[in-house]
N, C-alpha and C positions, 0 to 999 in steps of 0.2 A: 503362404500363398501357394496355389496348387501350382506345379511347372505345367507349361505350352504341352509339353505332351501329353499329360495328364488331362489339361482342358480338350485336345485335339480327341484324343477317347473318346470321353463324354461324349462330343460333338455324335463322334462317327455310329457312337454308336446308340442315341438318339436320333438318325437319321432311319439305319436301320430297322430299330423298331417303327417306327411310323410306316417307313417302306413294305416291312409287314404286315402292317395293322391295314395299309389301304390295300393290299395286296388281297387279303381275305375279306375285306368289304366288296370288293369290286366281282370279286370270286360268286360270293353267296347272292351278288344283283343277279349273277348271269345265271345261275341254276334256279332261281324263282322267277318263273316268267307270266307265271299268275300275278306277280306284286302282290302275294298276301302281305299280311304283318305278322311279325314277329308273334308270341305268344305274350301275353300284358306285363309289363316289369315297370321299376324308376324308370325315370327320364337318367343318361347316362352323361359321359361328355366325351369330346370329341377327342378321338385314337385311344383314351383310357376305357371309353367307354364308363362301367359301371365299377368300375375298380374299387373306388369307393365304396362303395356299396357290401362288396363280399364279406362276409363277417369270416374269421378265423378261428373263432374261440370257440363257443357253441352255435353254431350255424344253423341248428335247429329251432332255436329260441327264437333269432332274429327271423328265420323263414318265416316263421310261426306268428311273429309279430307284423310282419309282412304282410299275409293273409289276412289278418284279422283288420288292419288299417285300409288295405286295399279293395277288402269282399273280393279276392282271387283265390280258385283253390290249383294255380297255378303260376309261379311269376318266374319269366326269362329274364338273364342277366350277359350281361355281353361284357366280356374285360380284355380288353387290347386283343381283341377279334375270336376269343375264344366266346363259345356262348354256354351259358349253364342254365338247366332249365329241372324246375323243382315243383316236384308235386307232392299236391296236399290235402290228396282227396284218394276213399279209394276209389271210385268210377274212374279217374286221371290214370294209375295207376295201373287198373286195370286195363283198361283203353290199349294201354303205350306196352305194360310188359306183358302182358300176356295175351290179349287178341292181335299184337304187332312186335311178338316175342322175336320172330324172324328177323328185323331192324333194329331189336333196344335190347340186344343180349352180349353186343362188343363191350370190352374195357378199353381206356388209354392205356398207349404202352409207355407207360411213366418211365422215363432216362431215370429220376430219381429210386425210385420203389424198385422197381423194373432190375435197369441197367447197372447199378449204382449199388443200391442195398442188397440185390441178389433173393430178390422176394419169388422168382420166375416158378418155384417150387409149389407157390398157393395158388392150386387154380382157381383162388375166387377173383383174384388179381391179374390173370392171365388173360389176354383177347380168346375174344371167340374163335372156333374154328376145330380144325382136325383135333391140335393136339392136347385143348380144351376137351374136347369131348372125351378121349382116350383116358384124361386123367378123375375127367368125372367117370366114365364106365368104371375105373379100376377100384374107385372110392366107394360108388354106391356098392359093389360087388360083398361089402361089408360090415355098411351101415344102412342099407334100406332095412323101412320098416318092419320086414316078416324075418330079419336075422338078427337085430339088435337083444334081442330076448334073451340070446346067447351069453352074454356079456354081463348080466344079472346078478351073479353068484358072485362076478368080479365087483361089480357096485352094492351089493350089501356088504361086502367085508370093508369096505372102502367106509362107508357110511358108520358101519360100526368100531373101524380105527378112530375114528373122525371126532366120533362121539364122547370114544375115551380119551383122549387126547384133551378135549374141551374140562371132560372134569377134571383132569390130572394138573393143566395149566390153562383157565379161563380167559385168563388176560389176556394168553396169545391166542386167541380164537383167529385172527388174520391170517396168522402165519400157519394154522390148521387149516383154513380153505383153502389156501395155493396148495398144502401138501397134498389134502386129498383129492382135487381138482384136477392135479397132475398124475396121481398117482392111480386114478380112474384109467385114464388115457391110454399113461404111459404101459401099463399090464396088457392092454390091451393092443395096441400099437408094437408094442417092441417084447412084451413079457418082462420088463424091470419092473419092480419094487422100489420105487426111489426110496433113498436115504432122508430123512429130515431138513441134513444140510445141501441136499443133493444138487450139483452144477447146473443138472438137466432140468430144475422146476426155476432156479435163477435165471439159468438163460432166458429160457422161453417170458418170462418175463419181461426182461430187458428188451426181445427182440418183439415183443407187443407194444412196450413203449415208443420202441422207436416209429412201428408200421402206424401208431396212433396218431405223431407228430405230424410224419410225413405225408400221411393220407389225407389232411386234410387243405381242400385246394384252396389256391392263392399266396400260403403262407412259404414257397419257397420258389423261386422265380425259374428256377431251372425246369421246371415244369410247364415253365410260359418260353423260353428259349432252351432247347433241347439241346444248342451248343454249349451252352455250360455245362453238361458235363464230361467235357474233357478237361477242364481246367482240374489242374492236381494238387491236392490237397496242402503241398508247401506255399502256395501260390497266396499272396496276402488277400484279406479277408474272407477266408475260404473255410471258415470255419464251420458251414455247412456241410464240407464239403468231406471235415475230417472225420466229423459227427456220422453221416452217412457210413465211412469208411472204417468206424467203427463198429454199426450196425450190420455192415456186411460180415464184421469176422465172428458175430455173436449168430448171423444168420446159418454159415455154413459150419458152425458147430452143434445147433441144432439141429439140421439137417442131416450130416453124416455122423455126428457120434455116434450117435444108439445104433445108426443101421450098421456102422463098422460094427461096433460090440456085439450083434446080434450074427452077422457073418461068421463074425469070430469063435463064437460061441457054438458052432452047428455041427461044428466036429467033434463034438459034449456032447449034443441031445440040447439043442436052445429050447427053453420052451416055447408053449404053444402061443402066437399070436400072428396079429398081421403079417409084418416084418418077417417071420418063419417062412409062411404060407406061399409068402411071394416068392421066397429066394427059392423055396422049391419048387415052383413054376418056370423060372428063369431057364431059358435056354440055354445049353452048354458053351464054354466060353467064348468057344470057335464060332457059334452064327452070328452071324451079321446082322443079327435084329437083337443080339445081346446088349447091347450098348442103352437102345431105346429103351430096353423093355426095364431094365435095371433103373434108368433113370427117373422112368412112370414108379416103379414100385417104392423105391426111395422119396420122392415126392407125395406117392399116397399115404405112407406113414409118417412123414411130417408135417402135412398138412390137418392130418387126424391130431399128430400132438398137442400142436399148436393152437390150432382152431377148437379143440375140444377141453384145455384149458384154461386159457385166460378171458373166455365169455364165460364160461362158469363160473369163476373168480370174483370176476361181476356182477353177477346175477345172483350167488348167495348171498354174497355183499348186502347187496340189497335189501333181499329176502332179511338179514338178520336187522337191516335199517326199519324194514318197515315194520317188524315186532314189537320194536323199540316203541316207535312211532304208535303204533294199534294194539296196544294190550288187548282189546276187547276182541281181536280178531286171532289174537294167539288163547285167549281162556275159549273160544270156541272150535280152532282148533283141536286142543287137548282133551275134551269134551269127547270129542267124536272118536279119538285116536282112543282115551283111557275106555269106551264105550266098546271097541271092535276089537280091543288088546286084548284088557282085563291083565295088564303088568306086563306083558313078553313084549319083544320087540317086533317092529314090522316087516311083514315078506309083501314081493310084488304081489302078490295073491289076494292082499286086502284091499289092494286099490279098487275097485269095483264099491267095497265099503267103504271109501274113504275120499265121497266127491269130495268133501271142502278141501280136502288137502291139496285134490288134484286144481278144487280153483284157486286156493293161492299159487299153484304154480303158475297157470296161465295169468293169473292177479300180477305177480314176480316180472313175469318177461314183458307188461302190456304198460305197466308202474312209470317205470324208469328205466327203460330199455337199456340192453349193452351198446347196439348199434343205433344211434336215435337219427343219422341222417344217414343208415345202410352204407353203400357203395356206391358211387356213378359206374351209371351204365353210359353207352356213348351208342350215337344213332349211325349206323352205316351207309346208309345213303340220306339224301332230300324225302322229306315227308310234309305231305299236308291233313292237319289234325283240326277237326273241331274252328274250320276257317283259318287254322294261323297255318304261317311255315318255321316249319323244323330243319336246320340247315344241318348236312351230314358234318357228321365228326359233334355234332352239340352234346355237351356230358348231361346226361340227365340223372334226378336220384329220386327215389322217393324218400318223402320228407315222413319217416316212420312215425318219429315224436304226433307231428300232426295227426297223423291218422289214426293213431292209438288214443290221443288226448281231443277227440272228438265229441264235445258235448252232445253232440245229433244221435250218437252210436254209443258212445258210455257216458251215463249223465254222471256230473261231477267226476270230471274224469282224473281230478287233483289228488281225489281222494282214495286212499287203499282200500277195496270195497271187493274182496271174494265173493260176497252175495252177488255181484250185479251175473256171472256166469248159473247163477241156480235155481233153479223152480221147482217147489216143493221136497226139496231137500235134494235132490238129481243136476247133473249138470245138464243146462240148456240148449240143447242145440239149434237154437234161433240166435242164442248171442255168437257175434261174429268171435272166433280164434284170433289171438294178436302175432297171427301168422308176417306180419309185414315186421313184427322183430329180426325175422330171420333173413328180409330181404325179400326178394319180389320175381317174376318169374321165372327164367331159366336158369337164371343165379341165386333161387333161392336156396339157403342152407342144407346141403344132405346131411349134417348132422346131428339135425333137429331132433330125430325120433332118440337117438344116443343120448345127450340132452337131457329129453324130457325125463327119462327114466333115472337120470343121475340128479336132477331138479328133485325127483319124488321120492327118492331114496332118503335124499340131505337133508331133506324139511321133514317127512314124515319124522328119522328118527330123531332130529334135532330136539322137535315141539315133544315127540313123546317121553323125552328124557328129564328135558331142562326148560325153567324158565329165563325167559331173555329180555332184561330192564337195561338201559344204560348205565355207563359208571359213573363210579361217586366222584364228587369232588375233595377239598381236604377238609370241607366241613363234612362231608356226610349227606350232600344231596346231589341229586341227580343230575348229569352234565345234557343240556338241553342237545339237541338232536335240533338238525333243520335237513329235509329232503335238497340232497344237490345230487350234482354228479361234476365229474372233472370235466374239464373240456377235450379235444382232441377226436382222434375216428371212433376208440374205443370209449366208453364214457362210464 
């Protein structure tokens, strides 16, 4: 039987929440004085609001399902005074981020992700503002479109490790995508060569799992009370709480490893990469903007690591799922590749000759997206949209899966279909880009154009090398394949 104190808890702190929950209903009467309505969602219930309702697993599916029961390509959710609002259209999308980018470009500053895991270093993660911008100036300065070309010579040898690797040990194809995945990056980023068993392609793994867990909202409460997180980790049932605390030690080891190794290395001749670049920009130890400026630069090279390998990770994944799945779209591939080769391997030079390749990439990211419900954005002040209101602080996402899986904009959108991007053997520029993989406007991904070219490195030389069937069973036939994805932010 619980003890009085234990019931007395409860009590109080049942009380509290409700005293919050009326607290921001009373809040959002008084800043809409039009009395519009909400934007169309379930019916929810009282001080839970729609709690129910929030899906934790794949939240894209249920949006997605949402839409189609409802005919909404928009539905608001309210959970114990928080509102979350999902779009599933791109005119929606467009609308809110980019003709009202000025109001839908904040993030929550999650106690968890944030404060807690020590994620402060990813500016996709990071609120809008000064020092947002500063970390985006210092990232694009790298990976915008007219300099990534630089980085080419580093993604063929990568693509051609990659290659060898698969014939040497087929089975471990998995554990040759993290390598060369990371090993793109990481050369580039810091100038390492990871090792096979290397700690730095483990980390960064580990510390995706965890931002996939915890990125995805409802599913840890400290996010809905921002006083949990001071409670300490010995603390009974807090075993969220150790979990976090173990993702922070995995966070700031990839964060400052390499950059330490790469300081350390400069009184050698480090070689050439980001990480180099910066510390020979840094001002000398003595100014007083040493501190910041060191701290941006660190940040832009681990956010390059991280973010440029475990969505590629992904996304070949895939790429090798949907082979499996489309023979007839990998013998047409091959086709065009053995057609432009004639037996050598491929240079970026060919891509010009080699739309289909370039449509299964864009085929790759639009399929089964890495990010299918993006990032919430959060609205900085009170807005009114298309007759409804938008109360400040509402996290908003676009709901990518939807948009990508658009019967209206890609017919049979279930199915793997690189033709739908081509007309008369050229890529189409009337089929829309599945640019909402990357996210949506001011936050959308700068590392896209980096990306793409490691997307058309891996596939071109993958198809031109090798055929890719699933494996056998222990009779000797083939183990059936079904299109999923995990759940969580990453998918």
């Amino acid at each position: 039987m619980d003890s009085p104190l234990l019931q007395k808890a409860t009590i109080l702190a049942g009380c509290l929440a409700g005293i919050w929950c009326l607290q921001k209903y009373l809040s959002n009467r008084a800043t809409n004085p039009n009395r519009l309505p909400r934007p169309p969602g379930p019916k929810g219930y009282p001080i839970i609001g729609n709690l129910l309702d929030l899906p934790t697993d794949k939240p894209w599916l249920d949006y997605n399902e949402m839409q189609k029961k409802y005919g909404w390509d928009m539905i608001y959710l309210n959970v114990l005074g928080q509102g979350f609002l999902i779009l599933g259209s791109w005119e929606r999308t467009y609308d809110l981020f980019e003709k009202r980018s000025s109001n839908y470009s904040d993030r929550i500053n999650s106690p968890l992700i944030l404060d807690i895991m020590e994620w402060g270093y990813n500016m996709g993660l990071v609120p809008y503002g000064i020092w947002w911008r500063r970390h985006r100036r210092a990232f694009h300065d790298f990976f915008h479109p007219n300099i990534v070309n630089i980085y080419q010579p580093i993604q063929l040898n990568t693509a051609r490790k990659f290659i060898q690797h698969l014939l040497e040990a087929p089975r471990d194809f998995d554990r040759w995508i993290s390598h060369a995945a990371a090993s793109n990056i990481m050369e580039v980023a810091y100038g390492i060569k990871p090792g096979l068993e290397d700690p730095y392609v483990h980390n960064t793994e580990e510390a995706l799992v965890g931002i996939s867990d915890a990125g995805t909202p409802g599913r840890y409460l400290v996010e809905m009370f921002p006083i949990m997180k001071y409670i300490p980790a010995w603390f009974p049932g807090a075993g969220w709480r150790r979990k976090a605390n173990y993702y922070r030690d995995v966070n700031r080891d990839v964060c400052f490893r390499p950059w330490n190794l790469v300081k350390d290395q400069m009184a050698r001749e480090a070689p050439p990469s980001v990480a180099r670049t910066l510390i020979d920009k840094l001002p000398n130890l003595n100014a007083p903007e040493r501190a910041e400026e060191e701290t941006i630069a660190i940040h832009t090279c681990a956010v390059s690591f991280i973010g440029g390998s475990e969505t590629t990770i992904s996304a070949v994944r895939t790429f090798f799922m949907a082979m499996c799945l489309y023979p007839e779209v990998q013998k047409k591939a091959q086709a065009q590749l053995d057609s432009v080769l004639k037996g050598r391997l491929p240079e970026f030079n060919d891509r010009p000759s080699l739309p289909y390749i370039s449509a299964i990439v864009k085929e790759t990211m639009r399929w089964q997206l890495v990010l299918p419900l993006a990032l919430y954005h959060m609205a900085t002040e009170d807005d009114e949209y298309d007759g409804y209101f938008i109360p400040k602080g509402t996290l908003v996402a676009g709901n990518a899966w939807s948009i990508l899986h658009d019967p209206e904009v890609y017919e049979d959108p279930d199915h793997f279909n690189p033709d739908r991007y081509l007309e008369d053997g050229q890529l189409n520029p009337a089929v829309r880009d599945p640019l909402p993989a990357f996210g949506f406007g001011r936050r959308i991904c700068p590392g896209r154009f980096f990306s793409d070219n490691v997307m058309f490195s891996t596939i071109a030389h993958t198809l031109a090398v090798f055929d890719i069937k699933p494996a056998l069973d222990e009779a000797g036939k083939e183990i059936k394949i079904e299109a999923d994805t995990t759940g969580g932010l990453v998918a």
